[in-house]
LOMAR-699754 format. One record per residue: y, x, z of N, C-alpha, C, O in turn; residue in three letters. Coordinates in pm, whole numbers, plus 50000, padded with zeros to 5 digits. Layout:
N
YXZYXZYXZYXZALA
...
REM end
This chain:
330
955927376616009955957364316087954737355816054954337351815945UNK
954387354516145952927340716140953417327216194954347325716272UNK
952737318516147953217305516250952067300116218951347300616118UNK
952007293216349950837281716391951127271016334952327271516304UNK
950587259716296951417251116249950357235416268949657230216181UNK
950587230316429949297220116489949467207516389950537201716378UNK
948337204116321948267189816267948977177116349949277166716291UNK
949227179516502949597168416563951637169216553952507161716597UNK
951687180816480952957184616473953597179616339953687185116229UNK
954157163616400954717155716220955517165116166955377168516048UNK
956437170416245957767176416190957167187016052957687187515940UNK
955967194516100955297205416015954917201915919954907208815817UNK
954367186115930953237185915806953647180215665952977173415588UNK
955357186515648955837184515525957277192415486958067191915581UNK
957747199115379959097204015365959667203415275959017207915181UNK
961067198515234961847192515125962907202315097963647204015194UNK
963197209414990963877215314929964907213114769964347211514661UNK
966017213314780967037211314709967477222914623968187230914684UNK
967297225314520968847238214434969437228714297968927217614286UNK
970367232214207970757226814167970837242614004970637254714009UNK
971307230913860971387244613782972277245413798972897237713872UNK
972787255513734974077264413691974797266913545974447260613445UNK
975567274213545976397275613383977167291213437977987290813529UNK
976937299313396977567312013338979207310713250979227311413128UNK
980237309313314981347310513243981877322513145982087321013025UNK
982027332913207981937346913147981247359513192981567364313301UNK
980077366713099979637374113189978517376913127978277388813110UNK
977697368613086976507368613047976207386212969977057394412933UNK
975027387012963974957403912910975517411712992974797417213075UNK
976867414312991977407421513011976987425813193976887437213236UNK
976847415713255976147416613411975717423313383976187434013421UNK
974607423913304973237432913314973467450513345972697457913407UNK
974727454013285974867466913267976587470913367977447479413347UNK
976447460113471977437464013582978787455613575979627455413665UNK
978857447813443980227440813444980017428213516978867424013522UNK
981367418713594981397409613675981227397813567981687398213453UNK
980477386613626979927374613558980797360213703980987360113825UNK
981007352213605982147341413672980847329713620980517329813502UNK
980237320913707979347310613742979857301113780980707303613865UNK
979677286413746979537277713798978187267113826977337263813743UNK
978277263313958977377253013995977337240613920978317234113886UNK
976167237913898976017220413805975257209013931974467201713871UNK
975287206914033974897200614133973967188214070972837185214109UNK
974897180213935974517170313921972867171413787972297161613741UNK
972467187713755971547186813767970387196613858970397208913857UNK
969567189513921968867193114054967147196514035966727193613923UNK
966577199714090965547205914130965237201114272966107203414357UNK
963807193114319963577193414466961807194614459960907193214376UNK
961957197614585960387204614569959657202914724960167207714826UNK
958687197214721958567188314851957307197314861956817202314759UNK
956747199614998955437210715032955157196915185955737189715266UNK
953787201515129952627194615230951087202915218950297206015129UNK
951227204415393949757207315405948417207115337948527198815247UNK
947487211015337946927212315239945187217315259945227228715305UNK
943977213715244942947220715240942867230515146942447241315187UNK
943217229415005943087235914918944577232214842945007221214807UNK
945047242714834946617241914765946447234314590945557236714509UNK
947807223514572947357221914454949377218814384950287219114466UNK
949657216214234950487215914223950517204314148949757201814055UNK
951767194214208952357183714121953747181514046954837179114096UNK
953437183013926954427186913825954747177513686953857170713634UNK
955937178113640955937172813489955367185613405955377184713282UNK
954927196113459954497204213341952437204313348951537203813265UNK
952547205313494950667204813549950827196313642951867191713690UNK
948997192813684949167184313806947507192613838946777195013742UNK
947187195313949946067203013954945997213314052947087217914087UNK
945037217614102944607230814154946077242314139946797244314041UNK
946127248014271946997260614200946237272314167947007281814150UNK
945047275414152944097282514129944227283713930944247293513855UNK
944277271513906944077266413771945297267113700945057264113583UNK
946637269913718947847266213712948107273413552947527284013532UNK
948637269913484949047280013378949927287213389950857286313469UNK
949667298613276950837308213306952337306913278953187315013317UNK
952577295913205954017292313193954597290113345955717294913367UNK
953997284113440954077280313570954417297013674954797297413791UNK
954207305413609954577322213634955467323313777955147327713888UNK
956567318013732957627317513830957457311213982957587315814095UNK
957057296513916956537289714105955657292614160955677291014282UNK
954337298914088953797307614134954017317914251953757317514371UNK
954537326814173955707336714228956357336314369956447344414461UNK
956877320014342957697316814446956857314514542957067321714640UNK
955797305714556954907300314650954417310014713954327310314836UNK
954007320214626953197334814684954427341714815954217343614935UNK
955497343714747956247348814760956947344314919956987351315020UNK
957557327514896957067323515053956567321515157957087323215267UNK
955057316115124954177317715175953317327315285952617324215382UNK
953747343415215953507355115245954567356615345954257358015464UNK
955787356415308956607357115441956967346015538958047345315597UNK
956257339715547956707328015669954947327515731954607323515842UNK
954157332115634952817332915687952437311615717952367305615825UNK
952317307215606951807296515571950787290115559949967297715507UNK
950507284115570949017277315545948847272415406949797273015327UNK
947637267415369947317267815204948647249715231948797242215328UNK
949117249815128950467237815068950177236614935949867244714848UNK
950437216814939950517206514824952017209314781952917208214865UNK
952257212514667953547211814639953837205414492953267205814384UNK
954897199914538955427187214452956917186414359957887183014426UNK
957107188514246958647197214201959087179614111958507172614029UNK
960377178914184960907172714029961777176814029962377181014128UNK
962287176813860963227186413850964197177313742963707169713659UNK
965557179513757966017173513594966917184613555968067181613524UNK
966487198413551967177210713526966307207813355965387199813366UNK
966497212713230966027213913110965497229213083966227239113077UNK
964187229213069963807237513106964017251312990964077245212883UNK
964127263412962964847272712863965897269012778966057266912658UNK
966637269012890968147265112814969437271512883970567266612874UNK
969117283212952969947291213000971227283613142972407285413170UNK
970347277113182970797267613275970127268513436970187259813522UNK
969477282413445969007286213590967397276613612966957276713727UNK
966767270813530965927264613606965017269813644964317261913709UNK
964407284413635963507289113730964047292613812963217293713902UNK
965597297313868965967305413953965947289014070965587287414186UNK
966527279513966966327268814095965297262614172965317257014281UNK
964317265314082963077263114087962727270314201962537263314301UNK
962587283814216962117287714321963197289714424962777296814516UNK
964637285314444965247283514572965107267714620965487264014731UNK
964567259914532963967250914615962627250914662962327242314744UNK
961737259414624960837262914723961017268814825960707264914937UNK
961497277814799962467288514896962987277515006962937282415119UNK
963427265515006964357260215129963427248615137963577240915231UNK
962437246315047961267239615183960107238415223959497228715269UNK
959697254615192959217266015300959907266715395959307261815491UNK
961297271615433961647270615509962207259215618962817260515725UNK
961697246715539962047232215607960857230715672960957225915785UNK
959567234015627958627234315646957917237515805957277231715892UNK
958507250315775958547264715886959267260715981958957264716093UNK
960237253115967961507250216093961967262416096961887266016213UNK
962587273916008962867288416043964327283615904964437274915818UNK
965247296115957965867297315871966037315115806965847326115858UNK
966407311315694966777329115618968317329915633969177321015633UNK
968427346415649970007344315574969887344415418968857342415354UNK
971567348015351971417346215237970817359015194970107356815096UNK
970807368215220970147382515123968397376715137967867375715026UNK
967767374215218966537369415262965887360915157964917363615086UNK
966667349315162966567339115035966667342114919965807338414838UNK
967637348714885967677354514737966727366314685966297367914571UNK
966497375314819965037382314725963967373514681963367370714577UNK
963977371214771962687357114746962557347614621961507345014562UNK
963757342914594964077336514481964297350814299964347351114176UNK
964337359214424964607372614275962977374014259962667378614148UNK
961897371114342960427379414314960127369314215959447373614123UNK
960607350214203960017344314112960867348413993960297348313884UNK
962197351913997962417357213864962157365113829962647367613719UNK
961357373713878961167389813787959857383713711959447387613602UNK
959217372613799957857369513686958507360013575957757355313488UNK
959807357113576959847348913446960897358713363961037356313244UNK
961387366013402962777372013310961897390113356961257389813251UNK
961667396913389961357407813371962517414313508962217412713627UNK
963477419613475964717426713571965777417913534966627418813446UNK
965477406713647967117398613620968157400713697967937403313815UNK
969487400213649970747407813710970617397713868970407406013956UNK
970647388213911970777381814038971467375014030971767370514140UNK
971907371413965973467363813920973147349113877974067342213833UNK
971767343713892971157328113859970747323514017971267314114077UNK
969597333114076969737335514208970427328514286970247316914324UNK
971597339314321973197333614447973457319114323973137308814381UNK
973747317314233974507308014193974017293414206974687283114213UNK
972977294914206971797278914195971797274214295971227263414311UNK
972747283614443972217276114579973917277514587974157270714687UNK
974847281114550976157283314571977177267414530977147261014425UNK
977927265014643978647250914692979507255814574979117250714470UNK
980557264314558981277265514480980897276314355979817282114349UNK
982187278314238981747291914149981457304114255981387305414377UNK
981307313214126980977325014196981497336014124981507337014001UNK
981927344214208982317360414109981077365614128980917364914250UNK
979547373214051978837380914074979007394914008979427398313898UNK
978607400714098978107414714042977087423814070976867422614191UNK
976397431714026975167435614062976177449014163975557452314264UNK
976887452714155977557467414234978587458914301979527466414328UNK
978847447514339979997442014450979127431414536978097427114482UNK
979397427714643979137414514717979807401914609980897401914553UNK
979047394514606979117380614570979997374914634980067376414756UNK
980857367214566982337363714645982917349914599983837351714519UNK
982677337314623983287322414634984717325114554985697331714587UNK
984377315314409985947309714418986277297114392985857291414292UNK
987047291314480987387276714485988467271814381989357280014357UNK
988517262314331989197260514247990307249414333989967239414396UNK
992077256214307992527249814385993397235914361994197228914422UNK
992507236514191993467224614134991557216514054990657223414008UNK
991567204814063990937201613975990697204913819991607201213745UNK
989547211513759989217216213658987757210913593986787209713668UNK
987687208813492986337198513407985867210213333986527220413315UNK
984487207713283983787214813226982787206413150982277197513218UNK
982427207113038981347198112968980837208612916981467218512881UNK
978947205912904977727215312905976927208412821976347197912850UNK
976887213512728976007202812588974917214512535975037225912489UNK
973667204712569972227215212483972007215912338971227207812288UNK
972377221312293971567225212143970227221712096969837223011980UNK
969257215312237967587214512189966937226912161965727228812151UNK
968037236612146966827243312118966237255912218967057262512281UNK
964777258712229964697267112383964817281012319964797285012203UNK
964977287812458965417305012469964597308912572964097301912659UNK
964507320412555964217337512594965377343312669966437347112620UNK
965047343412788966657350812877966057366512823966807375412780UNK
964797367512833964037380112829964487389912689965117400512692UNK
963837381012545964507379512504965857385112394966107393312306UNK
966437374612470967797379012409968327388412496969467391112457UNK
967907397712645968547408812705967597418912654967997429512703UNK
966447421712574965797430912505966537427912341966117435312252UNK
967427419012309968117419412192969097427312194969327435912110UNK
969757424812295971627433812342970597447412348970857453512244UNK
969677454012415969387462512475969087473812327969457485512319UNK
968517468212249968127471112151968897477712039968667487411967UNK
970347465112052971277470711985972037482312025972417491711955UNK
972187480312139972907493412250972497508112185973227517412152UNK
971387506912180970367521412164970817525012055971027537012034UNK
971107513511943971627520411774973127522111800973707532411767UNK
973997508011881975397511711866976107513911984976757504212024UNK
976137521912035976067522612207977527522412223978027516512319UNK
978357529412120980267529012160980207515412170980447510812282UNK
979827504112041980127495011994979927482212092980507471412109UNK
978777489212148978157473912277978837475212405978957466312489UNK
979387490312413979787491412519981167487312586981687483712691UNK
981457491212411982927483312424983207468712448984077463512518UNK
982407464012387982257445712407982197443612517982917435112568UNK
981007453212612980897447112742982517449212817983137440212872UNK
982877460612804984297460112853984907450812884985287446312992UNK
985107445012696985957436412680985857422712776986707415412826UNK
984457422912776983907408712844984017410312995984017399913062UNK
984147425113075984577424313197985617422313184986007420013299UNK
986797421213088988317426413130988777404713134989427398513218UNK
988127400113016987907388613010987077377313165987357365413173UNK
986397382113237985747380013330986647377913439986877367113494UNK
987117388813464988517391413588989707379113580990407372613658UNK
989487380013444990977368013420990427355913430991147346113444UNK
989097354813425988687341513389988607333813550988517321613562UNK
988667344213683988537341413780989357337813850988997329813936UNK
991167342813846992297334813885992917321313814993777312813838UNK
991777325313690992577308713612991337298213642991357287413582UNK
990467300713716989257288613762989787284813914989947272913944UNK
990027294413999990947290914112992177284314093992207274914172UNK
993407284814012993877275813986993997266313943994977259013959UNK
992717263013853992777249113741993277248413628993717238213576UNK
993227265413556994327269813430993617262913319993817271513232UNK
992897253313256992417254713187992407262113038991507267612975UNK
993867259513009993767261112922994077281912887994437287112781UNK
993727288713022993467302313044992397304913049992057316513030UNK
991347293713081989847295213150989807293012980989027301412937UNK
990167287612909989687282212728989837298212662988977304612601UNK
991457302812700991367318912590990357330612632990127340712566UNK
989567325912808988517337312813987357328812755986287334912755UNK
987337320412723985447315212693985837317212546985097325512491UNK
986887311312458987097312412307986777330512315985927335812243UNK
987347335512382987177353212293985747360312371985417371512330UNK
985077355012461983937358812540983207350912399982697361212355UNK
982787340012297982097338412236982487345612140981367348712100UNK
982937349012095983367360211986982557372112001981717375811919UNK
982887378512122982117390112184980477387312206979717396812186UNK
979937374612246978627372112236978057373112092976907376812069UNK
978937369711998978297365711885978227381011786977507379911687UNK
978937395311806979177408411806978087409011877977257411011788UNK
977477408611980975937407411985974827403211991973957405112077UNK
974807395311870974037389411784973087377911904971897375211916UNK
974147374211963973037363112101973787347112040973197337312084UNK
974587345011978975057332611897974077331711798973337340111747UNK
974257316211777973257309711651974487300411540975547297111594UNK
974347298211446974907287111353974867277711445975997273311462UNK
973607269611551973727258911596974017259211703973737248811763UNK
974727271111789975547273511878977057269411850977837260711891UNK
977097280111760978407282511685979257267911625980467266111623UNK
978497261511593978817245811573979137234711654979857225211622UNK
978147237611832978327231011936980037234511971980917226412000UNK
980137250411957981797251512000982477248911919983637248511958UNK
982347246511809983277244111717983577230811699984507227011628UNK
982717222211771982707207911795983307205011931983317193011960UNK
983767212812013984077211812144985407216712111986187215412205UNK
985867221512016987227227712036987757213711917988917210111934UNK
987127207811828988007194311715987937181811830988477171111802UNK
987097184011992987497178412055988477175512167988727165212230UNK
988907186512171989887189012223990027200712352991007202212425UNK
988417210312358988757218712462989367231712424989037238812330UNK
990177233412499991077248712476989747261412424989947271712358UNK
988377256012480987847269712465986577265912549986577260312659UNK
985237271012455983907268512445983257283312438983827294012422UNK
981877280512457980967290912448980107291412450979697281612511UNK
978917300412402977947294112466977247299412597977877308612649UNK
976097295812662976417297312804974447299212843973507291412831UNK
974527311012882973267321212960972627325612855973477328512770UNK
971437327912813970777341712747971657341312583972197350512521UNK
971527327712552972237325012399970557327712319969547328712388UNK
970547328612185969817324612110969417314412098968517313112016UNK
969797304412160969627286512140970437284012343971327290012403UNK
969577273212379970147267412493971707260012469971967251812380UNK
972437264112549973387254112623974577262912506974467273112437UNK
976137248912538977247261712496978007253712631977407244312684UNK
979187257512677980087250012801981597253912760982037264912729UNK
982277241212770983477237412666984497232212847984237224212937UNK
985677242112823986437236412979987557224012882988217226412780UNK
987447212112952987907200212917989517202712898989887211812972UNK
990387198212834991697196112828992577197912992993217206913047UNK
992077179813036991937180213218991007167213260990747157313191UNK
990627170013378989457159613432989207149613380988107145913337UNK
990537142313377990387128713347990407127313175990577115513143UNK
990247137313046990157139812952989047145712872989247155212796UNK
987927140512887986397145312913986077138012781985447143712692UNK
986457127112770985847116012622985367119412530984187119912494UNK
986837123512457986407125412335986357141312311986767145612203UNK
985827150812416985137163112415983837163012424983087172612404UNK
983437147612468981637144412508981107139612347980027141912294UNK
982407131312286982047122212222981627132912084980587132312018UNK
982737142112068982577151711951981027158611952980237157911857UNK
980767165312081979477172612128978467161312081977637166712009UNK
978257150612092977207142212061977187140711878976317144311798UNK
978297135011858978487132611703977707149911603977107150911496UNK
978137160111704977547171211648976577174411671976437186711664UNK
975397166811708973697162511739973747174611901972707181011920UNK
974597176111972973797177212109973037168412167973357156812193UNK
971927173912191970607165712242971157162012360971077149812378UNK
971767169112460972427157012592973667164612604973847173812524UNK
974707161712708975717164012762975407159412865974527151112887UNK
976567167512981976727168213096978437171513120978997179513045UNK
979077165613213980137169713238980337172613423979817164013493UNK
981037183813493980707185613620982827188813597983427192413496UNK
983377185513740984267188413772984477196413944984017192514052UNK
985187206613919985527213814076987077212814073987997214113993UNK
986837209214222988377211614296988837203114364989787205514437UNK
988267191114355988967180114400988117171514480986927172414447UNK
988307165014555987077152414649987427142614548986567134914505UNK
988347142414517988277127214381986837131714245986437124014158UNK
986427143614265985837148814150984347153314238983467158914173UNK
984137151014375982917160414413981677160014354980977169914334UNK
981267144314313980247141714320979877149514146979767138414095UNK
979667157314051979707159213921978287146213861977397140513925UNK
978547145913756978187133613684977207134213537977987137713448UNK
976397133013502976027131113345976457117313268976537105513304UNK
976677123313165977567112313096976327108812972976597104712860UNK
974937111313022973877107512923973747116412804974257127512792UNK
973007110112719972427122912638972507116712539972477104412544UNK
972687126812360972637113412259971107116712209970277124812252UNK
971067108212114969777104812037969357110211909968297106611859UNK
REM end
């Protein structure tokens, strides 16, 4: 596809794009090698990425501001993405503009969001729309430049209204939660390697292959369950798959002491069950709340135990749509 795109044409000469991060409930690793991974959307932190015409393409960023010629290679991914759009909508050289309040290596999707908000405004841009398989390769070419072979499972989830069941061998499949259910997502500070820590599991596999394989099992058999008790609002069912899914993370060696402490601070606060949440070796852990309106003193513990911020997001309810940050401590 080519498009013309006349300077006298306002509508063209700009495009605004939205994704949001994510949180991995159960699943992590184990995706990689065919088992189902249970996702949730974090809406309330976002990614937007605004494109304008351009003589010479350049990028405006909290990481660069400059030439995209000049761009560094940490920048890999939007790269990626820009190329990646660009090429298929057949674009003209674009100013592009990202803010983001996703935290950046912390197992929280922000390159995958990163480039589905380019991804949607390119296509705001274009006046064209994708379906969803369309969009998500697109958004998979900027992850292969930041993660190597990523399962797809950050991808569908970063643009997805509700959770998600993924799997690399099933269609991607919505689940709504039919009772209100809370979730609090507290960073550790410290950054990760999705890359990484899936050449860590991979590694171990090769020496203990019954041993990893079995875990992953375990963590699909854990996965399945974790998906009728998020549709209903079980929490405290959604707590016995994240309590024994970190157990199983930490059997492969993707837990830290200062992981291990975030959940252990989320459970003297009162959640049934914590974990930690995407590549592991530092980043995020995600603790399912008691119930919605019981978030406090599960935020309050996570802070007292030096999480650098918290976040709390709730599904299920229009009393709960909007999800929220409850600030960060110091």
């Amino acid at each position: 596809m080519s498009l013309t795109l006349p300077l006298s044409d306002a509508s063209r000469l700009a495009g605004t794009g939205k994704a949001h991060a994510k949180a991995i409930l159960v699943g992590e690793h184990a995706v990689v090698y065919g088992a189902p991974a249970l996702a949730i959307p974090l809406p309330g932190l976002s990614v937007t990425a605004t494109l304008t015409q351009a003589s010479t393409p350049t990028i405006a960023s909290s990481l660069y501001q400059g030439p995209l010629e000049n761009a560094p290679t940490n920048l890999a991914p939007l790269l990626a993405a820009i190329e990646a759009v660009t090429t298929r909508l057949g674009l003209p050289a674009l100013n592009t503009s990202i803010e983001s309040r996703i935290p950046d290596a912390r197992g929280l999707g922000s390159s995958a969001a990163l480039a589905a908000a380019v991804v949607s405004a390119a296509t705001d841009f274009a006046g064209v729309a994708l379906d969803a398989d369309e969009q998500h390769e697109l958004i998979q070419q900027a992850e292969r430049a930041a993660h190597g072979t990523p399962s797809g499972i950050d991808a569908r989830a970063v643009v997805a209204d509700t959770a998600i069941r993924f799997s690399t061998t099933e269609p991607t499949s919505a689940v709504v939660a039919a009772q209100p259910i809370a979730f609090v997502v507290a960073d550790s500070g410290v950054r990760r390697s999705s890359t990484d820590a899936v050449s860590r599991v991979r590694a171990l596999r090769e020496t203990q292959r019954r041993t990893v394989d079995q875990i992953i099992d375990e963590i699909s058999v854990l996965a399945e369950l974790a998906v009728p008790a998020l549709a209903a609002g079980q929490a405290d069912k959604m707590g016995e798959s994240l309590r024994h899914t970190h157990e199983l993370l930490g059997r492969l060696e993707v837990s830290t002491p200062r992981l291990d402490a975030l959940v252990e601070a989320a459970h003297r606060g009162g959640s049934p069950g914590a974990k930690l949440t995407g590549g592991g070796c530092g980043g995020c852990i995600v603790a399912v709340a008691p119930h919605p309106d019981a978030t406090e003193s599960l935020v309050e513990s996570l802070r007292v135990a030096g999480a650098e911020h918290v976040w709390t997001t709730v599904l299920g309810s229009p009393r709960y749509a909007t999800p929220h940050t409850l600030g960060s401590s110091s």
